[in-house]
N, C-alpha and C positions, 0 to 999 in steps of 0.2 A: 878753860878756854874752849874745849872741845863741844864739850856740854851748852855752853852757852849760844855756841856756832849753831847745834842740832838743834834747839829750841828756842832761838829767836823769833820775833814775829815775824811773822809772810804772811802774803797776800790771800784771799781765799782762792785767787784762779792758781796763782802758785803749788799748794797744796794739792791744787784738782791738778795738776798738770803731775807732779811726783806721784802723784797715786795712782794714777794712771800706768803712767811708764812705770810703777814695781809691779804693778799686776799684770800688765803686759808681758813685763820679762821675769816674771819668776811665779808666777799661777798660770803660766801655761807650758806648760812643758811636754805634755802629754796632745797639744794641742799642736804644736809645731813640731811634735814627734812624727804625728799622722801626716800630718802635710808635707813633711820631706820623703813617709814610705810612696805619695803619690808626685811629690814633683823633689826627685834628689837636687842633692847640692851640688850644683857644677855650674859651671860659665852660663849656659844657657837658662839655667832657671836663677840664675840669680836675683836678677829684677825686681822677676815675682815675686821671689822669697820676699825679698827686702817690701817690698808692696806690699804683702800679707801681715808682715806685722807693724809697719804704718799702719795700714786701715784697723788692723786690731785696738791699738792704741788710740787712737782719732774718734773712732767710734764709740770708747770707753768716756774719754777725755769730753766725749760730746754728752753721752748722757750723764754724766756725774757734774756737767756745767750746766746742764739746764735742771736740774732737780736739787742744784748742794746750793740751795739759797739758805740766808742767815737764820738762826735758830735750828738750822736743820743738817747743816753741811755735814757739823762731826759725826752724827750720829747715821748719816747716812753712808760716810766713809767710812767706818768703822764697823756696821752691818756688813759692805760690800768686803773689806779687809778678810773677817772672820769668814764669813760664808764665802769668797774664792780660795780662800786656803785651806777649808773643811772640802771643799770640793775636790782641787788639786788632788788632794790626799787619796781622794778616793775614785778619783777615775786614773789612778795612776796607777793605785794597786790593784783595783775591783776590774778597771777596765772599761767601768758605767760611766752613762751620760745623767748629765740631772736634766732629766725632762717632767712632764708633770707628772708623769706615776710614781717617780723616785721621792718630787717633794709631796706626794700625798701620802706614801709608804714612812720618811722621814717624819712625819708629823702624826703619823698612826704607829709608831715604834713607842715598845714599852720600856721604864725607864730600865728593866731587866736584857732587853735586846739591845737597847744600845750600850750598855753597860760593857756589853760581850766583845763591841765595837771598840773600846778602848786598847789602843797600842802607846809601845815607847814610841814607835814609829810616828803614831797620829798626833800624840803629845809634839815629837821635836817638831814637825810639817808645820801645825796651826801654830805653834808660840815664833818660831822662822819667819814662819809667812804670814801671818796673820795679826797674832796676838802684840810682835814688836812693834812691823809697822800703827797699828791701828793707838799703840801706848805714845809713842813718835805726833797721833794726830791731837790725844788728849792734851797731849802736855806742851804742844806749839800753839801759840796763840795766833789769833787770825787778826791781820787787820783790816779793817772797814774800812772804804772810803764813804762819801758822803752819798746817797743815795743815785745822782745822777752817774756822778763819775762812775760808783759800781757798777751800774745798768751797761754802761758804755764799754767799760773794760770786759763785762762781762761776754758781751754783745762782741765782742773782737776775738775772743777766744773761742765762741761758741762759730764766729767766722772761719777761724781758722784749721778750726777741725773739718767744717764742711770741704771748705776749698781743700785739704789733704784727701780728703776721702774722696772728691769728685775727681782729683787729681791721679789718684791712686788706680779709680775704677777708667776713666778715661784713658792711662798711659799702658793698662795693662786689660784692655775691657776683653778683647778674645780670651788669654788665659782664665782669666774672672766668670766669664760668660760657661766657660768648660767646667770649672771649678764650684760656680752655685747650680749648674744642670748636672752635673754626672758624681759630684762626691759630698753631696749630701749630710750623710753621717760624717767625714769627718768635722762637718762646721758644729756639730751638736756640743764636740770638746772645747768648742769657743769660750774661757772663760774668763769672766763671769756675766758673758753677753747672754750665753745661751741658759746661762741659771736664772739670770732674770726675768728673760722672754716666758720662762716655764712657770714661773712664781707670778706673774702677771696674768700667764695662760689659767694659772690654775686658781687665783682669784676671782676674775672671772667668772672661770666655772662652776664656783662655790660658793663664795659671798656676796654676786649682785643676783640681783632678783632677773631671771630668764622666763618670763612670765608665758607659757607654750600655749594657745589655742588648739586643745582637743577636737579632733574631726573623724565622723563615724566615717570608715573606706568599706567599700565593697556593698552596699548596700544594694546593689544590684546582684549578685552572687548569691543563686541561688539552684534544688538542682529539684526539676520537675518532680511533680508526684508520682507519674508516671515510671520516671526512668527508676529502676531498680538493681541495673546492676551498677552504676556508679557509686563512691561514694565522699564527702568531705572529708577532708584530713586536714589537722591542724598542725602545724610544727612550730613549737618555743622553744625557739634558740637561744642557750643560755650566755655563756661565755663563745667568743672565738678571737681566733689568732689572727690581727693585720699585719699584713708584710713592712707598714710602715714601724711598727713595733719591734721588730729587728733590728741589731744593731753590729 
């Protein structure tokens, strides 16, 4: 009976709607850890709080409804399942953000260094958080409606997110407004918003063709024949540190 309850058919907005709300409430933990060291829990920040993880969710709910179209949904809830709970895992105990150095560090690891990376820990986190639900996605079947009606129901869900999140940033916009100018780092723990902004970043910067138009500078720099005590100096800056790489 029980069995049968958990894998019935549902809908596909259905599906986007649960997966939403368990990655909201249980792949971020590390993410509404930081947000309470900057606005604690009490009467007055309540709101917010409650606002912060509406729009977490809303936001989620929004892109996993415009990309989990048919022949693609499972596989794309089921990537976003694994990789926020390999994330979780690891900005919980490491403390890091996945931005794009992490997933280009990630994908340049040897099968010897991540080996090293294996815990009981990292085992229970991803099969918890990841690997149940995502088995939970295989094995429920989605039902289709007819092409139009999908479009529509579709189109109502991808409504409703927005209106949450207009609603969210509207009823809370000063707090909000404080909250994307001054704490920054902590929206980086956003997960799995901010793992995919960094995986699109880093695509991007990798696999489309960024075609650069070379241009000689300084061609006017030059130092008399005359003048003999000056002289040119060149400096190749190899590596340096931005503040924005701090975390």
């Amino acid at each position: 009976m029980t069995s049968s309850f958990l894998f019935r058919p549902r809908s596909a907005n259905l599906v986007i709607f649960l997966c939403s709300l368990w990655l909201t409430l249980f792949t971020n933990g590390i993410y509404f850890q930081k947000v309470i060291e900057v606005y604690p829990v009490n009467v007055t920040n309540s709101g917010f709080l409650i606002a912060i993880a509406l729009l977490q969710f809303s936001l989620i709910c929004l892109i996993l409804g415009l990309f989990g179209v048919k022949y693609l949904i499972k596989s794309l809830l089921i990537l976003i399942l694994l990789s926020a709970a390999s994330s979780a895992y690891f900005m919980q105990t490491f403390g890091i953000v996945i931005d794009e150095d992490m997933i280009r560090n990630s994908l340049q690891t040897q099968p010897a260094e991540a080996f090293d990376l294996f815990t009981i820990n990292l085992i229970v986190t991803f099969t918890l958080l990841g690997l149940i639900p995502a088995l939970w996605v295989i094995m429920t079947p989605i039902q289709w409606k007819p092409l139009r009606s999908e479009a529509i129901s579709r189109v109502k869900l991808i409504g409703f997110c927005v209106v949450l999140t207009l609603a969210c940033l509207a009823l809370f916009y000063k707090p909000f407004s404080s909250f994307f100018r001054e704490h920054k780092p902590v929206r980086f723990y956003s997960n799995p918003l901010y793992m995919m902004y960094s995986s699109a970043k880093y695509a991007s910067n990798n696999f489309i063709d960024h075609r650069l138009i070379l241009q000689t500078l300084g061609l006017d720099a030059h130092i008399p024949v005359d003048d003999t005590e000056r002289e040119l100096i060149i400096f190749v800056v190899g590596e340096t540190a931005r503040a924005d790489h701090f975390h």
